[in-house]
N, C-alpha and C positions, 0 to 999 in steps of 0.2 A: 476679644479673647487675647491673652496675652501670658509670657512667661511660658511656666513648667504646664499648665493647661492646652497654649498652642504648641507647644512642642509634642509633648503628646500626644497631642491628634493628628499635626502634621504626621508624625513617625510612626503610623497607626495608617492613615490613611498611603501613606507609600508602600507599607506593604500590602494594603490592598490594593493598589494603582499597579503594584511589580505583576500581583498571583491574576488579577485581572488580565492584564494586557499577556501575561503567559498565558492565560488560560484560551485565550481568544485565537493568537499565534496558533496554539497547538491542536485546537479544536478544527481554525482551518487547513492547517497542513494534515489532520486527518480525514479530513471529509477528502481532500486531494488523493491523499494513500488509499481512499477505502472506494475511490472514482475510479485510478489506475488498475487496482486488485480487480474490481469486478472486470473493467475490460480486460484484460488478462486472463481472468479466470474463462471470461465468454468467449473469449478468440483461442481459447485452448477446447473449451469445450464443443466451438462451431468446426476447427479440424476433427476433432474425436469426430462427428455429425460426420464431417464431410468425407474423411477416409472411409469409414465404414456404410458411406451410399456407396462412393466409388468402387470399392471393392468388392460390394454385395452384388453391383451392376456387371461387374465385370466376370465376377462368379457364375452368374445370371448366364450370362452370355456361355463363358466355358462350358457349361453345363447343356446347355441347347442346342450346342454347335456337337457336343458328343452324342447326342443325343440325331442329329440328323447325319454324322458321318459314319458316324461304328452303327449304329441301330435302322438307318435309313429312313428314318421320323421324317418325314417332310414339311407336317405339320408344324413340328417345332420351331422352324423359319418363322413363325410370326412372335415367339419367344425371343429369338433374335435381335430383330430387328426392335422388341420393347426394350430388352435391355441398353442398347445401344442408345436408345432414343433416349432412355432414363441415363444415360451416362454423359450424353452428348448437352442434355438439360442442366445435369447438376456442374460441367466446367461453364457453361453459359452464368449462371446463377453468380459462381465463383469471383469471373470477370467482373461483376460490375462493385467489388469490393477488392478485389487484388491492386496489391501498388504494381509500378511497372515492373520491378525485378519478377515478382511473380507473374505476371502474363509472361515472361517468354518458358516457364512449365508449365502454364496452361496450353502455351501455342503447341508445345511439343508433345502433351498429352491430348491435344486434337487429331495432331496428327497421326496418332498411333490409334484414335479410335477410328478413325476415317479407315487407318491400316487392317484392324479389324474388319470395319463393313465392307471392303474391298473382297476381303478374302471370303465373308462369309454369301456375301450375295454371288461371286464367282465360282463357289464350288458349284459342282456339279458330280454326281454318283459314278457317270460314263465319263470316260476322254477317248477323242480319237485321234487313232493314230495310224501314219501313213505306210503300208508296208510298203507299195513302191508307186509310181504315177501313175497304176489304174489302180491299184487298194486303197481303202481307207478302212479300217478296223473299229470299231466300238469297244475300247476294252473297260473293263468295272474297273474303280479306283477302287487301289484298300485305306479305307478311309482313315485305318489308325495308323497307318504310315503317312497319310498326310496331314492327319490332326500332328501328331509327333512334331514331323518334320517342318511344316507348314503353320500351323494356326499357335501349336504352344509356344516357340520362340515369338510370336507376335505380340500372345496373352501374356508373359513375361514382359516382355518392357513393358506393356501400359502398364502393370504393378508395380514394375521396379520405378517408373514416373510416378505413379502416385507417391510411394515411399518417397521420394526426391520432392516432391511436391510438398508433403508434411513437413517433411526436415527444412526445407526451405522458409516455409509461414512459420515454424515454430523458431526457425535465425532470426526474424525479424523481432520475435517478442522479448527475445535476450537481449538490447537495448534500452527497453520497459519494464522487462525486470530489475535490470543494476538501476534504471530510475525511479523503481519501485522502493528498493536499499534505502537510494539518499532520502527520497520522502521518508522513510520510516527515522532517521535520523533525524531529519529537520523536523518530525514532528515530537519527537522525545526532546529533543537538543534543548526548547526557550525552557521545558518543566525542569529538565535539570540546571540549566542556569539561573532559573528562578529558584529554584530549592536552593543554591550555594549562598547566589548573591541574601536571598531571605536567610538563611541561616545567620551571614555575617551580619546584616542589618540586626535580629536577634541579638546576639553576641554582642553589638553597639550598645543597643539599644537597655540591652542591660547592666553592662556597664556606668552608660550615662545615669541613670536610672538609680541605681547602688548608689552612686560618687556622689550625686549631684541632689538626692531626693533619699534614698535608705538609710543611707549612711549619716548624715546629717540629723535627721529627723533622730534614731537612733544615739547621736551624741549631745542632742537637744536635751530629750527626754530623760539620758544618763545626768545630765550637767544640773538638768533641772532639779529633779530625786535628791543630788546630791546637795544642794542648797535648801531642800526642802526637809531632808533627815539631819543634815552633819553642819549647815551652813556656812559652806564651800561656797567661795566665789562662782556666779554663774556664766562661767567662759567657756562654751563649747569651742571645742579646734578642731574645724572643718569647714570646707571650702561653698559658701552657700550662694546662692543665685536666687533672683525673681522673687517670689514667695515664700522659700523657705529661709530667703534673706531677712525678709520682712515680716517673717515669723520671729525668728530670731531677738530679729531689734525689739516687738511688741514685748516678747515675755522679757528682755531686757528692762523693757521700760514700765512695767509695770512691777517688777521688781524694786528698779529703784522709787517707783511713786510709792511699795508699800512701805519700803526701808524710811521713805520721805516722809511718809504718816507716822511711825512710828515715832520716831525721832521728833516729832512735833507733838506728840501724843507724850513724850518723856518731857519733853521741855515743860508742856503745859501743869504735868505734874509737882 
């Protein structure tokens, strides 16, 4: 193959060589974008999870713990001690997926649940209290003065750690998102430079195409006609290459072989 036929194919086959290899780039830089999003999407969705155990637990607790100070439920202690236990399970769970910066909110939302099971395994209904070195008194606690004073400023900070806990795993995912951006860039970026650079290829390609193959053929055809209707010299003026050179010369030369017949065709007469 050779001439206006390989050039052709070559300029044919390049731009599917361009939309190819774009296509390929941008297919994998999506399956990348569409890897980061779902983590993303799953590490947002496993805090949503994780807030709303911890908070349920700790609810759990508040709720049981009013329940054995204000009401006298004794019962409820084993309520307690479930929620705790359910609370104390879900930062265990946490750990073994938290990077370092978040274990030290874990550590310190251990510590306030332990703060909790301190307080709630040490109340007691009675305290005693000393009137003098041979008294000792049994007096009732009021329990909502020492839920108040005692157990809710506890129940507060463990939430206010959880809130700090969230906000903290959800800092880490704002590095994953701005490189969630660039992948979304890098995965658009080769299609649109495939589409420009294909455009200009386009634009080349028709060009060359017009000048070197339309155009010619076009002043062939005109030249020809006009030697054929008016018998006009047949001089096309235009710039020919390969095949449509050699088109050219043919109907040249078969022009002059009929001119050549003729002319011999008059002599013999």
């Amino acid at each position: 193959m050779k001439g206006i036929g390989k050039r052709t194919t070559i300029a044919f086959l390049s731009i599917v060589a361009l939309l190819s290899v774009s296509g390929v780039i941008s297919l994998f830089e999506l399956s990348n974008l569409s890897y980061d999003t779902d983590a993303i999407l799953s590490a947002n969705t496993r805090d949503i999870g994780v807030a709303r155990d911890l908070l349920r637990s700790a609810h759990d607790h508040s709720r049981a713990m009013i329940d054995v100070v204000v009401f006298d439920n004794e019962s409820a202690r084993e309520s307690c001690n479930k929620a705790l236990s359910e609370l104390d399970s879900h930062i265990a769970l946490l750990r073994d997926k938290a990077s370092a910066v978040v274990q030290g909110s874990l550590d310190t939302l251990s510590i306030y649940s332990g703060e909790l099971r301190h307080l709630a395994d040490s109340y007691s209904s009675t305290e005693r209290v000393v009137i003098d070195s041979l008294t000792v008194e049994l007096r009732k606690i009021d329990g909502r003065k020492w839920y108040k004073e005692r157990y809710q400023p506890a129940h507060n900070r463990l939430v206010e750690q959880v809130e700090r806990y969230i906000t903290l795993s959800h800092s880490e995912l704002a590095p994953r998102a701005a490189q969630l951006s660039k992948n979304a860039y890098r995965s658009v970026a080769p299609v649109l430079i495939s589409l420009l650079v294909m455009i200009a290829i386009v634009l080349m390609f028709y060009y060359f195409v017009y000048i070197y193959m339309v155009k010619p053929v076009l002043l062939i055809n005109r030249s020809l006609s006009d030697y054929l209707s008016f018998k006009l010299p047949y001089k096309p003026k235009a710039n020919m290459v390969d095949e449509i050179k050699e088109l050219n010369d043919n109907i040249e030369n078969l022009i002059n072989i009929s001119k050549s017949n003729k002319k011999q065709g008059g002599d013999a007469i």
